[in-house]
N, CA and C of each residue as an Amber inpcrd file, in Angstrom:
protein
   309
   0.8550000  -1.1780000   0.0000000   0.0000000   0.0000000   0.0000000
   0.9010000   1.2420000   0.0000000   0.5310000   2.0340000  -0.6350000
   1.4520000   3.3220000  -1.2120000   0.4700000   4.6550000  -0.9980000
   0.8150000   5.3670000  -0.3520000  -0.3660000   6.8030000   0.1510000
   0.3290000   7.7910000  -0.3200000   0.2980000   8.5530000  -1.4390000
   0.4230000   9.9590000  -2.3100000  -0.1940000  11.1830000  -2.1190000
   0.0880000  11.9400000  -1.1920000  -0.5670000  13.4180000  -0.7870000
  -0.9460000  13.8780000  -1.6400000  -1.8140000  14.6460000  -2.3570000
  -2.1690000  15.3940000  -3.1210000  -2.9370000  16.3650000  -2.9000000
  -3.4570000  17.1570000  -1.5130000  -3.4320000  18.4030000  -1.1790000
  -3.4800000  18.2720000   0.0070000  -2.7400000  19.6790000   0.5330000
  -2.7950000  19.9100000   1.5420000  -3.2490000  21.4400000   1.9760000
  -4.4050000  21.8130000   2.9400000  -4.2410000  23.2830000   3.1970000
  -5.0340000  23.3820000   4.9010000  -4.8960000  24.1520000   5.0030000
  -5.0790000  24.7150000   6.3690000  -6.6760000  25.0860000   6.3300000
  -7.1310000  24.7110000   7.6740000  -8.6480000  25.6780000   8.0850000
  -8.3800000  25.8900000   9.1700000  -8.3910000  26.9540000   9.2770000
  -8.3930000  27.8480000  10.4760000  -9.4060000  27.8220000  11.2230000
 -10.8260000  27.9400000  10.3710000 -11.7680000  27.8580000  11.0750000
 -12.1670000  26.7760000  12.3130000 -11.5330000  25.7980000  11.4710000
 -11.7980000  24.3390000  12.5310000 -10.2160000  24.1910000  12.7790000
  -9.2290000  24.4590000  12.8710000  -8.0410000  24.5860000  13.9890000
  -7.8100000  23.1460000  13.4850000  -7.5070000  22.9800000  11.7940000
  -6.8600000  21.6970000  11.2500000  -6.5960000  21.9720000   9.5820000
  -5.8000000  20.2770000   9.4710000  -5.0670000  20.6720000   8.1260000
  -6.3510000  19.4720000   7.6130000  -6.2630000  19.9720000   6.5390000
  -7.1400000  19.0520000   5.2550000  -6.6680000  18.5040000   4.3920000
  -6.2930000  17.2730000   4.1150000  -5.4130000  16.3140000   3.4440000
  -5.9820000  15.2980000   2.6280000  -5.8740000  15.7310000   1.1590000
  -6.2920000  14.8810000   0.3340000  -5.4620000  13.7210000  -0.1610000
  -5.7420000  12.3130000  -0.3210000  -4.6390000  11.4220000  -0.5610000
  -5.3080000  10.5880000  -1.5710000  -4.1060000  10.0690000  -2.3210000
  -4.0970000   9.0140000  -2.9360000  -3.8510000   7.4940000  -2.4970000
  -4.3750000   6.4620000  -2.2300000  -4.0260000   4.9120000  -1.7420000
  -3.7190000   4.3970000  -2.9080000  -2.4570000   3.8160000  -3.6020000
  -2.5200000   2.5060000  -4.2560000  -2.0840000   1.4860000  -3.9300000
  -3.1300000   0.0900000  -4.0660000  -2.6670000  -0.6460000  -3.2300000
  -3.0250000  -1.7580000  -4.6960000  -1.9680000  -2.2410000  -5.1380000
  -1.6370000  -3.1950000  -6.4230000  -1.8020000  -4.8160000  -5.9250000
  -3.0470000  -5.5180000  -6.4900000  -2.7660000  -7.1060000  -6.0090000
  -3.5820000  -6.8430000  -4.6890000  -4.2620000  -6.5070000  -4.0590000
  -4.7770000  -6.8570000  -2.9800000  -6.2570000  -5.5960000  -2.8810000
  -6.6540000  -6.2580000  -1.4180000  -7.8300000  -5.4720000  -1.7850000
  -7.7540000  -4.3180000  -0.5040000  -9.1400000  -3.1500000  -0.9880000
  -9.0770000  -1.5100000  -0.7220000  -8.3280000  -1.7100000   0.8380000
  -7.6510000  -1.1550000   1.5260000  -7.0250000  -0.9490000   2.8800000
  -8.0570000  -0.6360000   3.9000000  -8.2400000  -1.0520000   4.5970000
  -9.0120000  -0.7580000   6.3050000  -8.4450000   0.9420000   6.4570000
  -9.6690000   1.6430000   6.7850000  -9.2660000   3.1700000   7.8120000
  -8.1830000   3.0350000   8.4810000  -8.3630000   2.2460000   9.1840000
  -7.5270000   2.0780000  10.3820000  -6.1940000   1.3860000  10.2640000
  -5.7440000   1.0120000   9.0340000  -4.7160000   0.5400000   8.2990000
  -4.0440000   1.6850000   7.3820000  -4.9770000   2.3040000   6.9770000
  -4.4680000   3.9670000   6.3350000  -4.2580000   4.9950000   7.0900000
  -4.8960000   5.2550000   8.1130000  -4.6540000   5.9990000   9.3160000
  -3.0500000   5.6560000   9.9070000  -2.9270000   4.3430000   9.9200000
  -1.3800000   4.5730000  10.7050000  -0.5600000   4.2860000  10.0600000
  -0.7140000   4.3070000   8.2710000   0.1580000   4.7500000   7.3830000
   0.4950000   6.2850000   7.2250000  -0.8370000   7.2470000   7.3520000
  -0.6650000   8.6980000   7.3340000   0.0140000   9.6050000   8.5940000
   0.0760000   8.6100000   9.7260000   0.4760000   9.2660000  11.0440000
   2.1360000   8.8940000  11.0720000   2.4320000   7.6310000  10.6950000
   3.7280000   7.3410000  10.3640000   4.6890000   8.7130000   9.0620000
   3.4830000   8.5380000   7.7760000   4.3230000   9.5040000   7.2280000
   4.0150000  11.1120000   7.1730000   3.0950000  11.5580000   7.6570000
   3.2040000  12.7510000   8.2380000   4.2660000  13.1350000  10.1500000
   3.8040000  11.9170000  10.5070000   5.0060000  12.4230000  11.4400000
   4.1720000  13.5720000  12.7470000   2.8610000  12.9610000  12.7940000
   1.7700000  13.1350000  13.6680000   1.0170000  12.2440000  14.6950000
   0.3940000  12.7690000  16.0460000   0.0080000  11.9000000  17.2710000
  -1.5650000  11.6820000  16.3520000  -1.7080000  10.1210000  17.2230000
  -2.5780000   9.4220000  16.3910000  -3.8840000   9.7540000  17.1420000
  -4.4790000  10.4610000  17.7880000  -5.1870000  10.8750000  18.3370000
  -5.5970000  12.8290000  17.8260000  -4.9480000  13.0070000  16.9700000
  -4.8880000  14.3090000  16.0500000  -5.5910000  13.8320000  14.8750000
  -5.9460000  12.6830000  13.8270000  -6.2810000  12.9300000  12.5800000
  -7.4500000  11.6790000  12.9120000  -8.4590000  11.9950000  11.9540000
  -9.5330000  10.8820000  11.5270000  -9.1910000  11.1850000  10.0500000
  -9.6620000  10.0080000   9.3530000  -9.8570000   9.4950000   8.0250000
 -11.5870000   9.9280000   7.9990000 -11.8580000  11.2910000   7.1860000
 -13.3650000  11.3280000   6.8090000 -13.8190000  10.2370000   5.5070000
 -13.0870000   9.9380000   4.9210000 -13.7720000   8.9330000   3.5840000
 -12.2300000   8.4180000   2.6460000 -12.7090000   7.0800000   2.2050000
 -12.2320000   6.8050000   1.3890000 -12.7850000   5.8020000   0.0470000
 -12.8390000   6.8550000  -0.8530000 -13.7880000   6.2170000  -2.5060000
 -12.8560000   5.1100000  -3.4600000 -13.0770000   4.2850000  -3.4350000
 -12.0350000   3.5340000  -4.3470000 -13.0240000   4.2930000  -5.7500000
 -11.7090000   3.8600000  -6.9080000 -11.9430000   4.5680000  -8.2030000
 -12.2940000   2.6820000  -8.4490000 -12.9530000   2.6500000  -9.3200000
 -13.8940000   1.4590000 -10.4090000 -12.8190000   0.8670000 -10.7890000
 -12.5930000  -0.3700000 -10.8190000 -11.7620000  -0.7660000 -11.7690000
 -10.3630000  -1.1980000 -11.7820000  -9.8050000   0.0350000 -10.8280000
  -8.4940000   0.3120000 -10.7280000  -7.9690000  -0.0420000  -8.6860000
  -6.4250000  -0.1480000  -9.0670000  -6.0710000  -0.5060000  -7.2320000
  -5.6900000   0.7370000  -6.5960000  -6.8280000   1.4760000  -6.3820000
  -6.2990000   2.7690000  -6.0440000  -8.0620000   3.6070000  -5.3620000
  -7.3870000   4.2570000  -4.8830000  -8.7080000   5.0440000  -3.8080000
  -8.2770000   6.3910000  -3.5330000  -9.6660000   7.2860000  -3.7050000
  -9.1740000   8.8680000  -3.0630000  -9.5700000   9.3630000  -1.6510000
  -8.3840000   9.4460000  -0.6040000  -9.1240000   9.5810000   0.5620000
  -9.1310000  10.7300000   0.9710000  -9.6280000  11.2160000   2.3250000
  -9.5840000  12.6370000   3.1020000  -9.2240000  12.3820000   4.4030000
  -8.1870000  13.1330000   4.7770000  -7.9700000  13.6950000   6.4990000
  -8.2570000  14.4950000   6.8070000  -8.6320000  14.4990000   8.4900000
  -8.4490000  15.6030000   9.0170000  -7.5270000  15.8270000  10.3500000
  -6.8270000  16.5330000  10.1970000  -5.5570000  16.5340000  11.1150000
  -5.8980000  18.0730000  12.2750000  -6.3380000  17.6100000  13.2580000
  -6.5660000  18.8270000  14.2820000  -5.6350000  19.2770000  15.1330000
  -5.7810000  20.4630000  15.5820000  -4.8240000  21.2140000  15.9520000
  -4.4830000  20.0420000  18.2010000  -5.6930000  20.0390000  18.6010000
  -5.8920000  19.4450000  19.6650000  -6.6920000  18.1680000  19.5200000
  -6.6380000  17.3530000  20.4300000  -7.6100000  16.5230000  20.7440000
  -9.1550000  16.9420000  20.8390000  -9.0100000  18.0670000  21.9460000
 -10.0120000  18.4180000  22.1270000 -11.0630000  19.1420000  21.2390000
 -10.2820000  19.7010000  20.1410000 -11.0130000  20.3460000  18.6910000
 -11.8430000  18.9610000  18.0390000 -10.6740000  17.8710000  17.8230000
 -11.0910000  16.7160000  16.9290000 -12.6580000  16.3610000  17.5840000
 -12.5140000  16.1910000  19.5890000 -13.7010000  15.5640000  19.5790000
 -14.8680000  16.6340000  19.7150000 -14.8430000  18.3180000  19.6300000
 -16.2790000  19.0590000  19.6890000 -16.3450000  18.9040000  18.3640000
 -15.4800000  18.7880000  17.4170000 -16.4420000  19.3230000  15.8360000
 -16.5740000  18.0950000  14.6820000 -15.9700000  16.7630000  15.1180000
 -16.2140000  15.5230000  14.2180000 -17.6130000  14.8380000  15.0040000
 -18.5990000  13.8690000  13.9220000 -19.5420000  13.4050000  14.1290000
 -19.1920000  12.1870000  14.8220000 -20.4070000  11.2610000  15.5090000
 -19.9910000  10.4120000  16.5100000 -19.7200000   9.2360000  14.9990000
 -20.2400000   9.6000000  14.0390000 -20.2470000   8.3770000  13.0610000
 -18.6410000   8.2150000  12.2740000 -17.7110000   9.4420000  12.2090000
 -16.3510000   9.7110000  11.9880000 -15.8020000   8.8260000  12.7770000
 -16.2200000   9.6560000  14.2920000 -14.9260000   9.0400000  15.3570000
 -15.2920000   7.7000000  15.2750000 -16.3060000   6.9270000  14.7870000
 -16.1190000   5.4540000  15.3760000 -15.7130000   4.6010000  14.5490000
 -15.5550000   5.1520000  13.2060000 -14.9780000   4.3370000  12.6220000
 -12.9450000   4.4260000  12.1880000 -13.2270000   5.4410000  13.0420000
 -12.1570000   5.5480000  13.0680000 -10.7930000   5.1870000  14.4560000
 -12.1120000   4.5220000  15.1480000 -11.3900000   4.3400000  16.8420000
 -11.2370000   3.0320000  16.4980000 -10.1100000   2.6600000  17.2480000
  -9.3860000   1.1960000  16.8270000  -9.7890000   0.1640000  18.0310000
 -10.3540000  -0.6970000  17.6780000 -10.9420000  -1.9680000  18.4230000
  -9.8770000  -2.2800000  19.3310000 -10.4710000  -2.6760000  20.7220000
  -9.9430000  -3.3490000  21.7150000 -10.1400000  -4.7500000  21.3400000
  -8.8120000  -5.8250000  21.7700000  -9.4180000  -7.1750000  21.8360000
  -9.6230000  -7.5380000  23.0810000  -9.9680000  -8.5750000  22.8840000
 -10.3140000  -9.3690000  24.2300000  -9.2780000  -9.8570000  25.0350000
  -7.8250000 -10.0730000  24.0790000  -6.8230000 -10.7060000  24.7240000
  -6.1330000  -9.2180000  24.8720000  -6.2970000  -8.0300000  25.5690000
  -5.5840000  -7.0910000  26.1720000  -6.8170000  -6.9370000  27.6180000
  -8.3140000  -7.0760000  27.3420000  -9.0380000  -7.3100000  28.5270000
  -7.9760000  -8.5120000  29.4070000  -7.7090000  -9.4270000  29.1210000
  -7.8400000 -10.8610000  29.5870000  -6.4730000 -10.7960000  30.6250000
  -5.3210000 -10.1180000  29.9750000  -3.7790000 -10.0960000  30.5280000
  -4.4450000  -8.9360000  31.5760000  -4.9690000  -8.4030000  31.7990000
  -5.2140000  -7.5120000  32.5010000  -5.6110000  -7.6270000  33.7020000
  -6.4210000  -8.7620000  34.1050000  -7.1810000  -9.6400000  34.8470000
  -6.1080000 -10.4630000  35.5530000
């Protein structure tokens, strides 16, 4: 899987960057959020609790998808102005075997 920036700009208004990307992922199939998410935090070089993944459209046909970030200035911005339907697909599952060692 290969992630290609292709815009980047600032909103001020909402106290974040807006990041348009490219996924190609050749031979296999579209990438999990949450598999692209900690490809974009790795290569932006950002805390993973700063960006949600709003969408990602695969193009017809082809091994490749156009996605969107949003990269906030705080935590606390990300959780007053994203929908509860963003953050959850974008919050990464607990298993059972981190309940279990715990115990």
């Amino acid at each position: 899987m290969e992630i290609v920036i292709v815009d980047e700009k600032d909103n001020k208004v909402f106290n974040r960057k807006e990041v348009k990307f490219y996924v190609e992922y050749e031979g296999e199939s579209t990438p999990k959020i949450l598999d692209i998410k900690s490809k974009l935090i790795a290569l932006l070089n950002i805390k993973k609790d700063l960006i949600v993944i709003d969408n990602v459209q695969p193009h017809y046909g082809e091994p490749k998808a156009l996605g969107y970030a949003k990269i906030y200035d705080s935590p606390a911005d990300l959780e007053y102005i994203e929908t509860e339907s963003v953050m959850s697909k974008n919050k990464e599952i607990e298993s059972s075997t981190d309940e279990a060692e715990e115990e």
